[in-house]
VOGU-3710 file (C-alpha; in Angstrom, 3 decimals, decimal comma):
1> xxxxxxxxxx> -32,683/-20,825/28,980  -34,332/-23,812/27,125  -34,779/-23,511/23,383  -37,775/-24,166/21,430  -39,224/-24,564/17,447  -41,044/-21,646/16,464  -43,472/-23,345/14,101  -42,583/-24,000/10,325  -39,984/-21,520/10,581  -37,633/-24,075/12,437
11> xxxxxxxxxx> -35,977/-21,199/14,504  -34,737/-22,608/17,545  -35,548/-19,650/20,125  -35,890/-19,174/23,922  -39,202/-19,139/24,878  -38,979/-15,519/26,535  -38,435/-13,029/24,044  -37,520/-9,372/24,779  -40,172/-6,622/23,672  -39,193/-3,144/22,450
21> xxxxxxxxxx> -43,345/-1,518/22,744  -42,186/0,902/25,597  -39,345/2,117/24,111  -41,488/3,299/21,547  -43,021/6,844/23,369  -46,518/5,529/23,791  -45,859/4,369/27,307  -44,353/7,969/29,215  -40,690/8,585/29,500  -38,018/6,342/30,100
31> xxxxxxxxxx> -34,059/6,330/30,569  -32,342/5,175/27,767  -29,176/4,045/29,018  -31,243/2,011/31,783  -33,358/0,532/28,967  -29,970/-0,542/26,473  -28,806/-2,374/30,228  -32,175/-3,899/30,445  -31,306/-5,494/26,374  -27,982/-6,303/27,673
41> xxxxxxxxxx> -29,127/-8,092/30,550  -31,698/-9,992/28,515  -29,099/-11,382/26,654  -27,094/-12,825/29,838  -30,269/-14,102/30,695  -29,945/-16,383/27,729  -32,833/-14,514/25,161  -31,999/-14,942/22,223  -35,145/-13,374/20,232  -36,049/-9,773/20,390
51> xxxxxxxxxx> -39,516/-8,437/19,490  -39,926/-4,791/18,039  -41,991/-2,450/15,193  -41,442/-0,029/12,479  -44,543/1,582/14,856  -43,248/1,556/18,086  -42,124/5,361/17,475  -41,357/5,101/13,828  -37,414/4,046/14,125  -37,200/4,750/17,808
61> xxxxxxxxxx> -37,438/1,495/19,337  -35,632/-0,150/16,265  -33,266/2,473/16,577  -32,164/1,908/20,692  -32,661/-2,317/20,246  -29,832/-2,003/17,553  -27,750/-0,173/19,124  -28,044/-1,944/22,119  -27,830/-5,620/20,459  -24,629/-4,914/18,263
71> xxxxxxxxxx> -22,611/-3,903/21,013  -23,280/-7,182/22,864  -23,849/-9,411/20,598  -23,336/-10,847/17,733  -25,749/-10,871/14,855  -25,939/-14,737/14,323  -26,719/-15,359/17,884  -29,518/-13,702/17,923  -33,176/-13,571/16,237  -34,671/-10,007/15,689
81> xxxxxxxxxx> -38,228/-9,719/14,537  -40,016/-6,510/13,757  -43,228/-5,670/12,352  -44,589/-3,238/9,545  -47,915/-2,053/8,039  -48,645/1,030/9,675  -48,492/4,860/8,650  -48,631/7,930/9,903  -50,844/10,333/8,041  -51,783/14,102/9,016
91> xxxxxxxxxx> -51,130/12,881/12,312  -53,252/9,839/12,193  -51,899/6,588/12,564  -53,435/4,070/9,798  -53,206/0,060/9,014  -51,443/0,138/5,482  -50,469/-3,084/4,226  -49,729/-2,314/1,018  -46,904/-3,719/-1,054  -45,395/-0,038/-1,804
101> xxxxxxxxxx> -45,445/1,105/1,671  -44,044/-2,811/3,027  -41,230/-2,410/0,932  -40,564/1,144/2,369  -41,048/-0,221/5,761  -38,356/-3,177/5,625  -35,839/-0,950/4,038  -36,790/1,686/7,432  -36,482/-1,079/9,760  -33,049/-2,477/8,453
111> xxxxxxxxxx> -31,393/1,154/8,601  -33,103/1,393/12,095  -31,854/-1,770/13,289  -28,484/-1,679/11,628  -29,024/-5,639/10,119  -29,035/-6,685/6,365  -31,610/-9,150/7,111  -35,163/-9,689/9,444  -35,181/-13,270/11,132  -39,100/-12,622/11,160
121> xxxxxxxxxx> -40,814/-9,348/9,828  -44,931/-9,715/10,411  -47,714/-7,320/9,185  -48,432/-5,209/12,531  -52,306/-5,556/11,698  -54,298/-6,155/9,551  -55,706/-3,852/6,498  -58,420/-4,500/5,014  -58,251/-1,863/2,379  -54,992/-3,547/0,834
131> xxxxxxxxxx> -55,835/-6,858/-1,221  -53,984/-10,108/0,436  -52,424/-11,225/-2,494  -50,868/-7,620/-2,667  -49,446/-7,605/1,215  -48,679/-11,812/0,569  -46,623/-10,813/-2,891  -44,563/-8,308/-1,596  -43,202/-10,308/1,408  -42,675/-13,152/-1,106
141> xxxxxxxxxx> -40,466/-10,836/-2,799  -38,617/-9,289/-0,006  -38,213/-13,354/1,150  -36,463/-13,826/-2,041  -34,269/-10,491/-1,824  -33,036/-12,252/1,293  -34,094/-9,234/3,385  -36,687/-10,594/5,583  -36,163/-14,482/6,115  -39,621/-15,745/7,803
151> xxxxxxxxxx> -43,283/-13,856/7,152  -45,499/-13,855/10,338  -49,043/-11,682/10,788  -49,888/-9,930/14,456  -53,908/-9,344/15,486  -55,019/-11,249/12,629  -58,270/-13,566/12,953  -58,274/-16,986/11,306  -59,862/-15,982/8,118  -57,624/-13,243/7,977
161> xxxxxxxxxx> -54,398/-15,995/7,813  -56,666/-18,146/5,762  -56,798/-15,336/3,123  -53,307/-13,889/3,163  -51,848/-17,916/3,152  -54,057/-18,529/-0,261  -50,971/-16,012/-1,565  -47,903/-16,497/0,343  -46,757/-17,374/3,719  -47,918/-17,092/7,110
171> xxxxxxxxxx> -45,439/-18,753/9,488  -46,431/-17,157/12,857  -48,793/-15,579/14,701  -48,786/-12,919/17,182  -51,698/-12,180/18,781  -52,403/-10,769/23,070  -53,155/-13,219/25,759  -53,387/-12,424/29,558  -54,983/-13,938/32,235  -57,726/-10,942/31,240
181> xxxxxxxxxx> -57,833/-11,702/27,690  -58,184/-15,066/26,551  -60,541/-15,508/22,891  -57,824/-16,280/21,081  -58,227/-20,189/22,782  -60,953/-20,509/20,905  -60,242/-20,238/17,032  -56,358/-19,116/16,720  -54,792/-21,350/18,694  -56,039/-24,398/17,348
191> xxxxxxxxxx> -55,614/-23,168/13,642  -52,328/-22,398/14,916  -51,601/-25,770/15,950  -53,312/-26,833/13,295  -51,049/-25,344/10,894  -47,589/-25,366/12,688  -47,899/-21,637/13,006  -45,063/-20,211/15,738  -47,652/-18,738/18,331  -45,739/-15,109/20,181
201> xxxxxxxxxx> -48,122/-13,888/22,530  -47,737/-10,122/23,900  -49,144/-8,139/26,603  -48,724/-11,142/29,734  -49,015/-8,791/32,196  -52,240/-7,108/30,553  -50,094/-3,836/30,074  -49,058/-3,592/33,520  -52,406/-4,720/36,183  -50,659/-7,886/36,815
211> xxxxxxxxxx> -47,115/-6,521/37,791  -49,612/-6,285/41,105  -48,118/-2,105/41,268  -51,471/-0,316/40,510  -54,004/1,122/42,871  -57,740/2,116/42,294  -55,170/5,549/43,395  -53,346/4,834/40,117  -52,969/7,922/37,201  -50,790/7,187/33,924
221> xxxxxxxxxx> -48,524/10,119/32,553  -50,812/12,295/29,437  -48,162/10,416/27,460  -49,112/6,870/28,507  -51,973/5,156/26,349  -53,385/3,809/29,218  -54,772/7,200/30,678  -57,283/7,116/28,299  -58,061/3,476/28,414  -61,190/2,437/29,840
231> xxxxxxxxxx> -59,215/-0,570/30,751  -57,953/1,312/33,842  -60,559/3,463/34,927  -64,365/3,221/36,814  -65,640/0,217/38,058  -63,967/-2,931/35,627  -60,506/-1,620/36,960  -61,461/-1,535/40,540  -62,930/-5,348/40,096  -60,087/-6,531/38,313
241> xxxxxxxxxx> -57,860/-4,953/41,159  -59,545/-7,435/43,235  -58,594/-10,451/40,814  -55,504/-9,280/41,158  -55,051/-9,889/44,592  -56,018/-13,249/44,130  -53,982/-14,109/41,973  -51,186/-12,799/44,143  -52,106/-15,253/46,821  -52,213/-17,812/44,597
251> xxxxxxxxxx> -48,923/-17,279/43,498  -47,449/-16,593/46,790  -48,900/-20,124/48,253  -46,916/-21,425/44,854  -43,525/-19,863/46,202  -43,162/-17,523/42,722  -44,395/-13,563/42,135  -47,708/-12,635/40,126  -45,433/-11,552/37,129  -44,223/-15,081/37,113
261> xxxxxxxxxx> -47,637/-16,754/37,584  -49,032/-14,779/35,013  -46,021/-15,675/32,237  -45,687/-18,889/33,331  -49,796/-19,303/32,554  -49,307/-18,025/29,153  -46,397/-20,523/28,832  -48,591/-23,529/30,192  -50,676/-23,353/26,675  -49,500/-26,079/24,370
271> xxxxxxxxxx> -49,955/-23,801/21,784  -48,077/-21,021/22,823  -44,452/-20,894/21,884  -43,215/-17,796/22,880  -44,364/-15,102/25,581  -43,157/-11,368/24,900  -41,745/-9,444/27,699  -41,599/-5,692/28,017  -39,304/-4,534/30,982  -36,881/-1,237/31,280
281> xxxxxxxxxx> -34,844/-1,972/34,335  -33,223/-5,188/34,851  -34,547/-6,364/37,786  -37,987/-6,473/36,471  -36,967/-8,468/33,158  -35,350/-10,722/35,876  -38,354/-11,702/37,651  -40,345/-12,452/34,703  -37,708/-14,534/32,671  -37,629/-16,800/36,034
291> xxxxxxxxxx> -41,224/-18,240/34,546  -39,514/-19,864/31,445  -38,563/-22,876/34,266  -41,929/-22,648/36,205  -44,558/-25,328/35,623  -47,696/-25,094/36,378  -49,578/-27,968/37,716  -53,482/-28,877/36,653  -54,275/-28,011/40,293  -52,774/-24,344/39,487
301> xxxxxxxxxx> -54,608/-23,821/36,181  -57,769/-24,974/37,879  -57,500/-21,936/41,096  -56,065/-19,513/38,354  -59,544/-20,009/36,481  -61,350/-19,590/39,719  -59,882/-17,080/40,191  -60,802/-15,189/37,510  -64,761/-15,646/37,699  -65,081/-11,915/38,345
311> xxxxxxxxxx> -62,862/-10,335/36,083  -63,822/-8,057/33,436  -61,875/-8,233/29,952  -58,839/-5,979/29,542  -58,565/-5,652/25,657  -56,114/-3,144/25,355  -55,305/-0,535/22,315  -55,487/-0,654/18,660  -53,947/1,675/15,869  -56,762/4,279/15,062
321> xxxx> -57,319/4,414/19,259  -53,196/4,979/19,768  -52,381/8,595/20,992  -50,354/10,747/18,565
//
């Protein structure tokens, strides 16, 4: 897999990078030893960054990508990144920024993941209770402590960056973009090009309508997030169904699967460095790291946007609306 410059950071890194999010328990059960197969396979593949969170089960997800990477690899060939900011409290999950509990988090994350050092360690969201030059101070310090080694920010809006850059670094973004989900075109991206920001986009496959699997038939586990997500439910769901099949026939008459169509569109953004991928068997992380050597042509982009006249927007979750 081709390489490519994540921003200021100068990290050469494939352009298909491995997400932990389900591994975390807010997506229903999974096998383990099928999802640590699914890491090694992304690494035959030729991925060479890995995406996870101090949130995606507090240590779980750290914990499994870990173990999983350090049997297979070793820890200069790859690039781990992992996010921090949020808290649990009296079972309430809450955006905390603060310097105190950033500190706590890196130290979490680097027992979880078994490293001495982050590649890229980004504030999970933004908290607008914690001062910037607090949250921008204490990553300059853990920068200089040599345990995180690049400072990114994830959901944040471009004043947001603006105000968190007047005290420190911001190096990368990550925010979601799917074919159902596009604002961030309009004011992030070209900041982000703007400023040489690395752009990581999550959530491709709009958290699983454009794997083309669901149904208006379709029921999530209690477990899942998405079963109470208005996202997937009533009348928006059953219209974007129908967008869906479009854009499977538009993908078919290109010779490629709607999983690949819909990374490879994310991918087709000059802006866009990396695309996250979720995936717990191996076949499915297959299919969609295939779209790193798609491109799409004008023509393409042009029926993909007709495509999508219809559609309704599929925003997805945030902290305070995460099950717990």
């Amino acid at each position: 897999m081709q390489r490519v410059r994540l921003g200021k950071t100068e990290l050469q890194v494939s352009p298909i990078a491995f997400g932990t999010w389900s591994f975390g328990g807010e997506w229903g059960a999974f096998d383990t030893d099928e999802a640590k197969s699914t890491i090694g396979r992304a690494l035959e593949l030729g991925i060479t960054l890995f995406d996870t969170a101090q949130g995606y089960g507090f240590g779980a997800a750290e914990r499994l990508l870990g173990g999983a990477l350090w049997a297979r690899a070793r820890r200069e060939d790859v690039f781990v990144a992992t996010k921090g900011g949020l808290r649990m409290e009296g079972g309430r999950l809450l955006r905390d920024a603060s310097g105190r509990w950033l500190r706590e988090g890196v130290e979490s994350s680097l027992r979880n993941l078994d490293t001495d050092y982050v590649d890229l360690y980004q504030v999970h969201w933004p908290d607008e209770r914690t001062p910037a030059e607090e949250t921008a101070g204490a990553l300059e310090d853990l920068v200089r402590q040599g345990k995180i080694r690049h400072v990114g920010v994830s959901n944040y809006d471009v004043k947001q960056m603006e105000e968190l850059a007047r005290f420190g670094r911001v190096e990368t973004v990550q925010p979601p973009y799917h074919l159902f989900r596009r604002e961030i075109e309009e004011e992030i991206l070209p900041y982000a090009i703007d400023h040489d920001l690395g752009v990581l986009v999550y959530g491709s496959m709009a958290h699983g309508l454009l794997t083309g699997t669901m149904t208006p038939e379709t029921r999530f586990a209690g477990d899942d997030w998405r079963a109470e997500s208005p996202d997937f439910a009533g009348e928006p769901f059953r219209r974007n169904l129908a967008v869906v099949e479009r854009l499977r026939t538009l993908a078919q008459q290109r010779g490629i699967t709607l999983p690949q169509l819909a990374v490879a569109w994310t991918l087709a953004q000059p802006a866009v460095h990396v695309t996250i991928i979720g995936a717990r068997r191996p076949v499915h992380l297959e299919e969609s790291a295939a779209a790193a050597a798609i491109e799409l042509a004008p023509e393409d982009l042009a029926a993909i946007d007709a495509a999508l006249t219809e559609a309704a927007p599929v925003w997805g979750p945030h902290p305070e609306g995460m099950p717990t």
